[in-house]
C-alpha angles and dihedrals in degrees: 000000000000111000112221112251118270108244118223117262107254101220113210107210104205109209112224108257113253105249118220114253118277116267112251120261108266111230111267096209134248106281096087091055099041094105084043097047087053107050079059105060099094090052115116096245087056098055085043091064095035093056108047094041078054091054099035088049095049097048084050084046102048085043101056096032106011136232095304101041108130099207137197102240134195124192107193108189092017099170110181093349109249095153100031091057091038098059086044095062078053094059099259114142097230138192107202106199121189127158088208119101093200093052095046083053094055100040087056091051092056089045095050087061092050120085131278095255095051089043093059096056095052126080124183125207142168117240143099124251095245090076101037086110083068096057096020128067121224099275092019088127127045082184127042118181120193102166119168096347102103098066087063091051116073094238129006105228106084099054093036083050083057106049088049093060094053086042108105126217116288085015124136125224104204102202122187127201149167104254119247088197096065102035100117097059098075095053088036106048077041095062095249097139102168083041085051096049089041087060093060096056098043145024097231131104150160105242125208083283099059094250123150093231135165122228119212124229118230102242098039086051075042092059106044096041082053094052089051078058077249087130112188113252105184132350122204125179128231130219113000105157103037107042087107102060125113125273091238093038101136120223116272127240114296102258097039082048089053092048088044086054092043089055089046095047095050092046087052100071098025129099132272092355086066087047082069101039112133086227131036116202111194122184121202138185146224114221 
């Protein structure tokens, strides 16, 4: 008997299915970085952002009330407390709100070294921004400060939804954010090329504290605060030229200090250095 002849076994190779990207990770908010964000706060990147947001606020400020205005201020995310001391001094009665427990305690220990007079404009409270319309009334502010609180929130609309509603007429909302539109320079001037090329392609990092966060990009800040009839009245951008130093860069010689804030401050609100800041700072206004 002749056996038919055995055909060879046809072998299928499957290719492995190609898998989506992985999400990025979500932030995971402040509270983990607070004791390194404050060992950080005499460095020489952190009174770079402290003082031009200082400048570029108070030019908005003496434009819109003039030089003897007394305001009603909020400082959501006030960490330890730089502004919110600092437009007290000024006479401007302040609330000062942060939900972490490391920062309020900070920010006491600086008033508690401020005079009497300062001390007794300032309150201190624990609390996020997303719930201020529970303890504020609509027109309780006539300035709302959110400076470098959005990175740490998955999207920016429903707390900035929040601060426009205590905002009163003729009032400005200060917000300050990592840019989304530069994201890419300081992976990029660092020699992180696949960083860099990420950046292009997403609005999530890991910042100097090793927190997943999320920049904002200016038109898109620009849209929403518009549409909260917060319409932006001027944009600056901070740090342009330092973001690179060092955590632990010390601060310069006075005068050579002085020349490094003028050219950051010029860059800040020229284009296209301010395009590339590290931070934007818009400042909008209610009619």
């Amino acid at each position: 008997m002749v056996l038919p002849a055995v055909l060879p076994v046809q072998r299928v190779v499957q290719p492995y299915p190609t898998l989506p990207p992985s999400p990025p990770v979500p932030p995971i908010g402040f509270a983990p970085g607070a004791q390194a964000w404050l060992a950080k706060l005499g460095g020489l990147r952190n009174v770079v952002r402290q003082e031009l947001v200082s400048r570029q606020l108070d030019e908005q400020l003496g434009a819109r009330f003039g030089a003897d205005a007394r305001l009603r201020v909020l400082d959501v995310g006030c960490g330890q407390a730089t502004q919110a001391l600092r437009l007290a001094r000024r006479g401007h009665q302040v609330t000062g709100l942060d939900p972490d427990p490391a920062m309020l305690a900070a920010a006491r220990q600086d008033l508690a070294l401020e005079s009497a007079e300062v001390q007794a404009r300032v309150q201190l409270l624990p609390g996020s921004g997303e719930d201020c319309g529970r303890w504020f009334g609509p027109a309780a502010f006539d300035l709302v400060l959110c400076h470098g609180v959005l990175m740490y929130l998955p999207e920016p609309g429903p707390l900035l939804a929040a601060l426009a509603r205590i905002l009163a007429p003729g009032g400005l909302l200060s917000v300050l954010s990592r840019n989304g539109d530069g994201l890419a320079m300081r992976p990029g001037l660092a020699g992180d090329w696949a960083g860099a090329v990420a950046a292009f392609d997403g609005d999530d990092y890991t910042n100097r504290l090793g927190l997943p966060t999320r920049a904002d990009r200016r038109e898109t800040l620009a849209r929403t605060l518009a549409e909260l009839d917060v319409p932006v009245l001027a944009w600056f951008g901070v740090r342009v030229f330092t973001d690179l130093a060092a955590d632990d860069a010390p601060l310069p010689a006075e005068t050579e200090l002085a020349a490094l804030l003028e050219a950051e401050h010029r860059a800040g609100r020229t284009d296209p250095y301010r395009q590339l800041a590290a931070l934007i700072h818009l400042v909008g206004a209610r009619p």
